[in-house]
C-alpha positions as CSV (number, residue, x, y, z in Angstrom):
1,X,41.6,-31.8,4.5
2,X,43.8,-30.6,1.7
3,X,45.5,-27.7,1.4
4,X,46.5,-25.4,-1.7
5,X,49.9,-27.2,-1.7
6,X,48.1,-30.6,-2.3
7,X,46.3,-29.0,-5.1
8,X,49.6,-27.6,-6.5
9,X,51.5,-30.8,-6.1
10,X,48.7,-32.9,-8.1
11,X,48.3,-30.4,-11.3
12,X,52.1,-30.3,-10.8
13,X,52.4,-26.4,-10.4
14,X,53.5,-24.3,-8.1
15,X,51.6,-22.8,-5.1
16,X,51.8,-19.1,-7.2
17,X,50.3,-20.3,-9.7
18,X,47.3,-22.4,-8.1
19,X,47.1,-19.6,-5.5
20,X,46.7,-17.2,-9.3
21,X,44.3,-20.0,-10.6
22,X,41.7,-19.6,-7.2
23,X,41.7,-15.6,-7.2
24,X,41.3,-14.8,-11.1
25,X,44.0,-12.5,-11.0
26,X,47.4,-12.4,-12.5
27,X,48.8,-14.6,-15.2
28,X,48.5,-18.5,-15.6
29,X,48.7,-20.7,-18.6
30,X,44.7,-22.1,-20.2
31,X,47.1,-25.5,-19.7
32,X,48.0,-24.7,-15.6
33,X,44.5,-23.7,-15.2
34,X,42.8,-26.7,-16.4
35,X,45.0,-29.2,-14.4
36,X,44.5,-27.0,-11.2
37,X,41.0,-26.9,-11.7
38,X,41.2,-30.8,-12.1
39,X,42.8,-31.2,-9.2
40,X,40.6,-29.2,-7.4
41,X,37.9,-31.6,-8.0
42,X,39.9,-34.8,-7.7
43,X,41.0,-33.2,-3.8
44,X,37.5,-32.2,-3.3
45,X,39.2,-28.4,-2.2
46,X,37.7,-25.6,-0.4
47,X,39.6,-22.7,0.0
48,X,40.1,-20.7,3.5
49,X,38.1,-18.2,3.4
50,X,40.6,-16.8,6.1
51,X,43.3,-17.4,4.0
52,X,41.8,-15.7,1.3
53,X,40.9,-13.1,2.6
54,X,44.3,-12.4,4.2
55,X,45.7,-12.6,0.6
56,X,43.1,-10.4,-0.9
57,X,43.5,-7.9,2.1
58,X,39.4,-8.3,2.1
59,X,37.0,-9.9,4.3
60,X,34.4,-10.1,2.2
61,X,32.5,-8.6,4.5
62,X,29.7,-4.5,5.0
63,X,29.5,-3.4,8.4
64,X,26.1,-2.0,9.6
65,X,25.2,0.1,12.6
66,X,21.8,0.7,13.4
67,X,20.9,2.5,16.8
68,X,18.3,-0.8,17.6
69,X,16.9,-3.9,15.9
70,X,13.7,-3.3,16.9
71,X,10.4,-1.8,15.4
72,X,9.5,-1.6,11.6
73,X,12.0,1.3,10.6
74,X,15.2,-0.7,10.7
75,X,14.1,-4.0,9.4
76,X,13.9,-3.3,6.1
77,X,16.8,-1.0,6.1
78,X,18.2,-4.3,6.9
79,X,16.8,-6.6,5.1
80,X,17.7,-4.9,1.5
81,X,21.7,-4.4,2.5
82,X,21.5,-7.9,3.4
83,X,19.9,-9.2,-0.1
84,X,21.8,-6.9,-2.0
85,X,25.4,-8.3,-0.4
86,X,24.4,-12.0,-0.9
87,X,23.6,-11.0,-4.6
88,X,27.8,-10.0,-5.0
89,X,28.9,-13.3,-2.5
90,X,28.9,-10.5,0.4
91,X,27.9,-10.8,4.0
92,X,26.6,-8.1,6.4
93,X,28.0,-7.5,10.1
94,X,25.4,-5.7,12.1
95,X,25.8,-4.2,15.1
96,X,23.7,-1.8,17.7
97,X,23.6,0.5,20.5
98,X,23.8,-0.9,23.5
99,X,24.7,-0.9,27.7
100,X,24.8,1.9,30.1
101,X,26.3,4.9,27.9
102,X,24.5,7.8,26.2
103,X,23.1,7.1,22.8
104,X,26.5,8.6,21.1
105,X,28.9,6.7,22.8
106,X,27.0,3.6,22.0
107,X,27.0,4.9,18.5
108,X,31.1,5.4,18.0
109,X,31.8,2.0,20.3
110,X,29.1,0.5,17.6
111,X,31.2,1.5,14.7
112,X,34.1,1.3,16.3
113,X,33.6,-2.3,16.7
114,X,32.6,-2.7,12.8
115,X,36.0,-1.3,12.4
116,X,38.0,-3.6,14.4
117,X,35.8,-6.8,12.6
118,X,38.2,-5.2,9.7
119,X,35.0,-5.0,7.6
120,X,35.5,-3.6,4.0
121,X,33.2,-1.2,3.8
122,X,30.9,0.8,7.0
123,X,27.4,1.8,6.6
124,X,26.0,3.9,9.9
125,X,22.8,5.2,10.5
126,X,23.0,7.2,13.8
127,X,21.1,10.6,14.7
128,X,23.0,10.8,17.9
129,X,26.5,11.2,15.9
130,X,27.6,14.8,15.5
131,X,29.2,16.0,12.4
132,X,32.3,16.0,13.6
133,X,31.8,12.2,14.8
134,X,31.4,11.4,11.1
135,X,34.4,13.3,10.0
136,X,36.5,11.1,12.4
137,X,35.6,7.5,11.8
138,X,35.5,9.2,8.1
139,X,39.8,9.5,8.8
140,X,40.0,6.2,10.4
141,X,37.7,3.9,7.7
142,X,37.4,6.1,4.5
143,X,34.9,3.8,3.1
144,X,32.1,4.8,4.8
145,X,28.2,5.5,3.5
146,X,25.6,7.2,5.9
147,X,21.8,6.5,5.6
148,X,19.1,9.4,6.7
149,X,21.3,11.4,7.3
150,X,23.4,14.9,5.8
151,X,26.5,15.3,6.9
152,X,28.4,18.6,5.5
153,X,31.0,17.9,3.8
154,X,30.3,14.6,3.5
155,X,27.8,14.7,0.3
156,X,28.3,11.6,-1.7
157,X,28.3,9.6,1.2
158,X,25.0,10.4,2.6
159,X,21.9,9.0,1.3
160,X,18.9,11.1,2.4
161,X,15.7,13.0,1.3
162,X,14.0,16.2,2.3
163,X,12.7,15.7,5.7
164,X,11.3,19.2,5.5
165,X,9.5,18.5,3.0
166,X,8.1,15.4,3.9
167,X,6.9,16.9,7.0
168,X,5.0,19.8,4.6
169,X,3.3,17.2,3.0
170,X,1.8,15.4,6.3
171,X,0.3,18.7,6.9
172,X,-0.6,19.6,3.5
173,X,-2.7,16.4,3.9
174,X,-4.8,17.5,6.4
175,X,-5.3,21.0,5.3
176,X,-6.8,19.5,2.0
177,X,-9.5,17.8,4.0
178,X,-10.4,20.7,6.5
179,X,-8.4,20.6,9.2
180,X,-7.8,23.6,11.1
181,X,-8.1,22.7,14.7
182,X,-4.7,20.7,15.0
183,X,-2.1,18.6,17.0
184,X,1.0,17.1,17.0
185,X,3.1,14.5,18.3
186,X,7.1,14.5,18.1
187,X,10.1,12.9,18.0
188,X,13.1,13.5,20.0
189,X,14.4,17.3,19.5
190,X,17.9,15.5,19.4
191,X,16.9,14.3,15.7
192,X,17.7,15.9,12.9
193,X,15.3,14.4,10.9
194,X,12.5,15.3,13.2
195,X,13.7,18.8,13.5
196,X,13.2,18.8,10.3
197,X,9.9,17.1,9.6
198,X,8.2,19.5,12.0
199,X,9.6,22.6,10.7
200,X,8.5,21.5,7.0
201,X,4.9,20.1,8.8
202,X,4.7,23.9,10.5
203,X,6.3,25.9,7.8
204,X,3.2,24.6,5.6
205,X,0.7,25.5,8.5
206,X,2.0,29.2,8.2
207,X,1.1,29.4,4.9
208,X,-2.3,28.8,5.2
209,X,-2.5,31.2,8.6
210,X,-2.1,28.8,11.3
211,X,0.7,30.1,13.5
212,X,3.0,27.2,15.5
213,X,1.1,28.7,18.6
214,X,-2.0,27.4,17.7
215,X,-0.7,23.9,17.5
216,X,-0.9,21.5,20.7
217,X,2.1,19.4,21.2
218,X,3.4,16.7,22.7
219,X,6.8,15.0,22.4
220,X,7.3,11.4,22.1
221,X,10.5,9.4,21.6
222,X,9.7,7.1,17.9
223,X,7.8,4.1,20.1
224,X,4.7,3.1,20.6
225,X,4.4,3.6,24.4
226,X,5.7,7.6,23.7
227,X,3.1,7.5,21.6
228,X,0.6,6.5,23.5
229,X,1.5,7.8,26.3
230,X,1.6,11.4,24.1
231,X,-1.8,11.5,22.9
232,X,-3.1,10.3,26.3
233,X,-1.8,14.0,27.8
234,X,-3.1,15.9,24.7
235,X,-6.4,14.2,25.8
236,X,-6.1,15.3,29.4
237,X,-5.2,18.7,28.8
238,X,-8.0,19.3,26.5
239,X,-6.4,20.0,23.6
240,X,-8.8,20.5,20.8
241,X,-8.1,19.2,17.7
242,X,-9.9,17.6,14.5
243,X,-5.8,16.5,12.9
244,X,-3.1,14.7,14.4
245,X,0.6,14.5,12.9
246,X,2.3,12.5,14.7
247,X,6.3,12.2,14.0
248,X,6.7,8.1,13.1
249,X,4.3,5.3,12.4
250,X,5.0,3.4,15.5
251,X,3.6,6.5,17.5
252,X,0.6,7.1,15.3
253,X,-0.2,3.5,15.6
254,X,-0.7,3.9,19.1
255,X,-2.5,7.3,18.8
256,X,-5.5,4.9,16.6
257,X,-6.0,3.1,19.9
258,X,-5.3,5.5,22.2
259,X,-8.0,7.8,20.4
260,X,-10.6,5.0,19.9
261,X,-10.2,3.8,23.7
262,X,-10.8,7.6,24.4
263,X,-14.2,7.3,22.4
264,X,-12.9,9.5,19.6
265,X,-13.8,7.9,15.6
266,X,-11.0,7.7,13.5
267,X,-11.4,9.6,11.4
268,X,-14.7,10.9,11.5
269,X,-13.7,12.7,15.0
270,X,-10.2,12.9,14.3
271,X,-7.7,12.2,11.4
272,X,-4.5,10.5,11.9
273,X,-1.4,11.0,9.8
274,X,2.0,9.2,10.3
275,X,5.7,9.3,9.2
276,X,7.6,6.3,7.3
277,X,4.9,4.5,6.0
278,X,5.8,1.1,7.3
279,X,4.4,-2.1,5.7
280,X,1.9,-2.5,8.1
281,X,0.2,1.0,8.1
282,X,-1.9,0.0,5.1
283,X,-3.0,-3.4,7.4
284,X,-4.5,-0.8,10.4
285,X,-8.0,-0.5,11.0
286,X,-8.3,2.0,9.9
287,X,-5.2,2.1,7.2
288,X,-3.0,4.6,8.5
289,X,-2.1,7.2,5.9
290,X,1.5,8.5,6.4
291,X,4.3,9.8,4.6
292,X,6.3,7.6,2.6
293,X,10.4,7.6,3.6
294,X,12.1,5.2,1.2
295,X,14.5,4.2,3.6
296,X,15.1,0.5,2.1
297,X,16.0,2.3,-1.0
298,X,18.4,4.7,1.0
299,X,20.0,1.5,2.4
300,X,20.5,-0.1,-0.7
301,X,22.3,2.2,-2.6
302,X,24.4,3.3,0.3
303,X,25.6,-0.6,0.3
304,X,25.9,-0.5,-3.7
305,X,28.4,2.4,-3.0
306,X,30.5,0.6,-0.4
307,X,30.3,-2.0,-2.7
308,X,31.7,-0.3,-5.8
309,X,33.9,1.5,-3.4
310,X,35.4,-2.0,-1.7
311,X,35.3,-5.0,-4.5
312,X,35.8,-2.6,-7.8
313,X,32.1,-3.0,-9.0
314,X,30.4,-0.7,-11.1
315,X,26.7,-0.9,-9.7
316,X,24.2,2.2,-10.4
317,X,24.1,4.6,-7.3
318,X,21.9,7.3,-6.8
319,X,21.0,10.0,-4.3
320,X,17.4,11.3,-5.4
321,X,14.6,10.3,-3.0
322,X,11.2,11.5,-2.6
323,X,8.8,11.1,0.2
324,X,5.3,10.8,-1.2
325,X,2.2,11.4,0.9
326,X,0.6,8.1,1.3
327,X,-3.5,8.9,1.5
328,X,-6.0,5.9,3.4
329,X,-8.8,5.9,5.3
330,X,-7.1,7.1,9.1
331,X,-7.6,10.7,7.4
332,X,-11.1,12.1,6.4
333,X,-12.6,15.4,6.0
334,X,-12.9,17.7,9.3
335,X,-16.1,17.3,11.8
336,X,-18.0,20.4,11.4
């Protein structure tokens, strides 16, 4: 296999200037450059993409941490840092929580294992991290974006929207078609994001004179089975209701068949709104309506900014997202 020195030896330069030649950078004669180039071809030459990147003090490489792989809330999350990285000649490292330890510690040994894969730039999505978590790996790796997530101090690395208000618009939703009688099923109280969706989802509520106390819940933990499992005890405790929120799609996908096993019509008994919007809400029977959360778009332009941030690019970033109230047939006006 030949080596930079074979290519320098034919084009009769030295390795400095091939070396110069192969990266773009620094100075080199249009003469040099065509006979190393020529040589190139004649060797049939790949570089070492080791050996680059130990000369470039870059591995070419965004690190990802996700909390799982699983589910439709993560996939496309990854799927648009992954496209957008082979668009610059970029690869993704992804890794997740996993073993024995508390979600946390999975979280900082996930990064902390990003970190020590020497990977240019860190993108983390982690509601088990404190603040102060992200202020640390912040110190050791200051390239660092965070998705769904705000972090004080830490504003123009976090891309995020209004969880509060997204969570005003699920119940505005339901108030437009009648509901008054009406449940809930949440996320983990650890979340900020689902602290937040239910304070904006009851916040709205007390507008319209519905106190929180009126309100049957029941928490869930973002999967199907917590979901199910959820709306099974609302059923058995008799909680009346005509409207169900419930926190993530995955959970409200198993509220549909947990109702419909139960003998309730969705949504002529009850209506059924969800959180994310996931690709396959609209493919339900019925089509879940749910609250849009851009959170492939989030991704995207948190790896755009570890991108400008790592290689020197110049790619458009931005920070404004809206969630938007996605209407289909799982919501209908309220029994009488």
């Amino acid at each position: 296999m030949a080596t930079i020195k074979d290519v320098a030896r034919l084009a009769g330069v030295g390795v400095g200037t091939a070396s110069r030649v192969l990266s773009g950078k620094g100075s080199f004669s249009p003469d040099a450059r065509a006979r190393v180039e020529e040589a190139i071809r004649a060797l049939n030459f790949r570089p070492s993409k080791t050996a680059r990147a130990l000369s470039l003090r870059s591995t070419g490489t965004i690190g990802v941490f996700v909390p799982d792989f699983k589910g439709p809330f993560y996939g496309p999350m990854l799927h648009a840092i992954d496209t957008e990285l082979r668009l610059h000649d970029r690869h993704m490292v992804a890794a997740n929580g996993c073993g024995d330890k508390d979600s946390r510690q999975q979280a900082l040994d996930g990064v902390a294992f990003l970190i020590d894969r020497e990977c240019d730039g860190i993108l983390v999505t982690s509601n088990a991290l404190r603040d102060a978590d992200y202020a640390e790996l912040q110190a050791r790796h200051p390239r660092i974006a965070i998705v769904n997530r705000k972090v004080k101090g830490m504003a123009q690395q976090c891309f995020t929207l209004d969880h509060r208000q997204a969570g005003a618009l699920a119940a505005g939703a339901l108030l437009a078609h009648g509901h008054r009688q009406l449940a809930v099923v949440s996320g983990p109280q650890t979340a900020p994001d689902n602290r937040q969706r239910l304070l904006g989802f009851f916040d709205e509520l007390a507008r319209h004179g519905i106190a929180r106390e009126e309100v049957a819940v029941a928490g869930g933990d973002f999967t199907a089975a917590g979901g199910w499992q959820a709306t099974r005890r609302l059923l058995d405790q008799g909680a009346r209701f005509t409207g169900l929120f419930c926190a993530n799609d995955q959970m409200a996908m198993a509220a549909l068949s947990c109702l419909q096993l139960a003998g309730k019509s969705v949504p002529r008994d009850v209506s059924v709104v969800g959180y994310d919007d996931a690709e396959i809400a609209s493919f339900l029977s019925p089509r879940l309506s749910s609250v849009r959360i851009a959170i492939a778009d989030m991704a995207l332009n948190a790896c755009r900014l570890l991108l400008n941030l790592s290689y020197g690019t110049e790619l458009p970033v931005t920070y404004q997202f809206e969630p938007v109230m996605q209407l289909r047939e799982s919501v209908g006006p309220a029994p009488r």
